[in-house]
Phi, psi and omega in degrees: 000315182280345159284306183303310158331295171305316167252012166057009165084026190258122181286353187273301172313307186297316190303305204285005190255337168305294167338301180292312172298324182308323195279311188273313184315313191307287230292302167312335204042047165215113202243045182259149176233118177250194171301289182349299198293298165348286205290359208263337209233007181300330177277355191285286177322320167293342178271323186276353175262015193299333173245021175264358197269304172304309154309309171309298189286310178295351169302331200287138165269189183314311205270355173267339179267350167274341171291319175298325187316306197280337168318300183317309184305337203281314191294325187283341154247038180286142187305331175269327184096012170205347181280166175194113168267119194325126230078322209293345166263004160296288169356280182312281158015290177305309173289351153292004200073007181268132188278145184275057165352145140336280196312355195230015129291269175001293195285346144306305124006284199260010163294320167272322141343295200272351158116344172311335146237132179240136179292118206296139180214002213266327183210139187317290231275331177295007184246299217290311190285005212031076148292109162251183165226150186299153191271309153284123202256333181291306183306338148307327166271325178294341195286311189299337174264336168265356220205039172248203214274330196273343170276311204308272210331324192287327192302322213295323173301353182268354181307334198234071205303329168324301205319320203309311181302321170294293209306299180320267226305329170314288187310314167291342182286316157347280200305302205269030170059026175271111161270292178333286164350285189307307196274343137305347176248351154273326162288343150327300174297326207265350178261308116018298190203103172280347173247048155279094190288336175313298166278000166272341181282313176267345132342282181309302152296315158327311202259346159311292188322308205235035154071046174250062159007291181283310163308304165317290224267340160294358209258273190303000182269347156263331192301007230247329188306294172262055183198344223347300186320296190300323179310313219291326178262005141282348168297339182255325147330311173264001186255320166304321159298334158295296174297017180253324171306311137014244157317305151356296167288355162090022196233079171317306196290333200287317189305288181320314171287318195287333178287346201255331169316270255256355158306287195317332190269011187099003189274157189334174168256321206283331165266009166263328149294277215300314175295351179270318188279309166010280204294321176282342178282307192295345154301281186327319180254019152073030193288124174249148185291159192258175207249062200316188168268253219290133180281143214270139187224133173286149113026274204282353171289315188273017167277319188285330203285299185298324181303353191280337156248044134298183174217113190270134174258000000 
């Protein structure tokens, strides 16, 4: 029974977990086996399966193996240590910064189809709930340990394999400091496949760069999601810079919610107190922005402004 919980009668599996109780009983001299012994030999079996395990997973296409990636996480941290109540890895997904597409509705979808989850029917609220489970319980421990969601999310840029020749060209335009250029040919891609991270990250730097404040900081605050480390100081770099653009303008309140975002996100404390006192002395002495004539256009907008009936190669 307990061999079975684990492979579901799957014959590949069920083989390599005989091997390992074969292995252990030889080494031991015992050769009655019991549940113990089972659950005893499971990391043994996930190392001799690694590579029919591994077949198993590339059989799968992108957006179903990042939807299983996340099934896997819901369930190990599920109160039994096996359930996913129907959504719950799009949730996670989202909450990793992935917009949730057609293809990654679909692939949910077609993970219960194809039988990779199957539905608990063992008790009414779990019918109620649309409660599954990974259907192979060893393949589940193995995705949690080999597979996990925060590496799975990076495949999803690979759905439109056409994009690589734009993006490459977007990263040189990079490299080679035409940024405008470069954050037109990253919105191209990124309008294409929003969850190409590669280019929400050099996106996100691009417009870091060339002061487009609000954009950056809408950028890194999902790029934050699925990264923080990498994320977090241009996430604060730009966020500072947007509230002093803010402030400028006179527009206290909007400055004080973007300062109070990047408290919630973990950002310094201490330059973010100095932009909080900032705001309040110019309160205080009533400094109003002065009205220029004419309004001031960055660089890199009236670079863009001219390129918009071009055609970028």
């Amino acid at each position: 029974e307990a061999l079975f919980d684990l492979c579901a009668g799957h014959p590949y599996f069920t083989q390599i977990m005989g091997f390992a109780l074969f292995s252990q009983a030889r080494s031991s001299d015992r050769w009655t086996v019991e549940a113990e012994d089972v659950a005893a030999v499971v990391d043994r079996a996930i190392e001799l399966g690694g590579g029919g395990l591994a077949w198993f997973w590339d059989g799968l296409p992108i957006a179903e193996r990042v939807v299983y990636a996340a099934a896997a996480t819901i369930a190990a941290k599920s109160s039994t240590g096996v359930e996913v109540r129907d959504g719950e890895p799009l949730e996670l997904l989202e909450d990793r910064g992935i917009v949730l597409t057609d293809c990654l509705h679909k692939a949910q979808t077609n993970l219960i189809e194809w039988k990779f989850l199957d539905r608990l029917t063992s008790r009414p609220e779990t019918v109620l709930r649309g409660t599954y489970r990974i259907t192979i319980e060893l393949v589940r421990r193995w995705l949690v340990r080999q597979h996990s969601i925060r590496d799975e999310v990076w495949e999803l840029q690979d759905l439109e394999p056409d994009l690589k020749p734009l993006y490459e060209s977007a990263c040189q335009a990079r490299n080679q400091g035409e940024l405008p250029k470069a954050i037109k040919l990253y919105e191209r891609v990124f309008s294409r496949n929003p969850n190409h991270l590669g280019a929400l990250f050099d996106l996100a730097d691009c417009c870091l760069h060339t002061q487009a404040y609000g954009r950056a900081l809408e950028l890194f605050d999902r790029a934050y999601a699925v990264d923080p480390v990498r994320a977090k100081d241009g996430l604060l770099r730009s966020g500072l810079g947007y509230a002093k653009l803010l402030r400028d303008e006179y527009l206290m309140t909007e400055a004080r919610n973007v300062l109070e975002h990047l408290l919630d996100m973990g950002a310094d404390r201490e330059q973010i107190r100095q932009m909080f006192a900032e705001i309040q002395q110019m309160e205080a002495q009533k400094i109003e922005p002065q009205s220029p004539v004419g309004r001031f256009i960055p660089e890199w907008r009236w670079k863009l402004s001219q390129d918009d009936d071009r055609t970028l190669s």
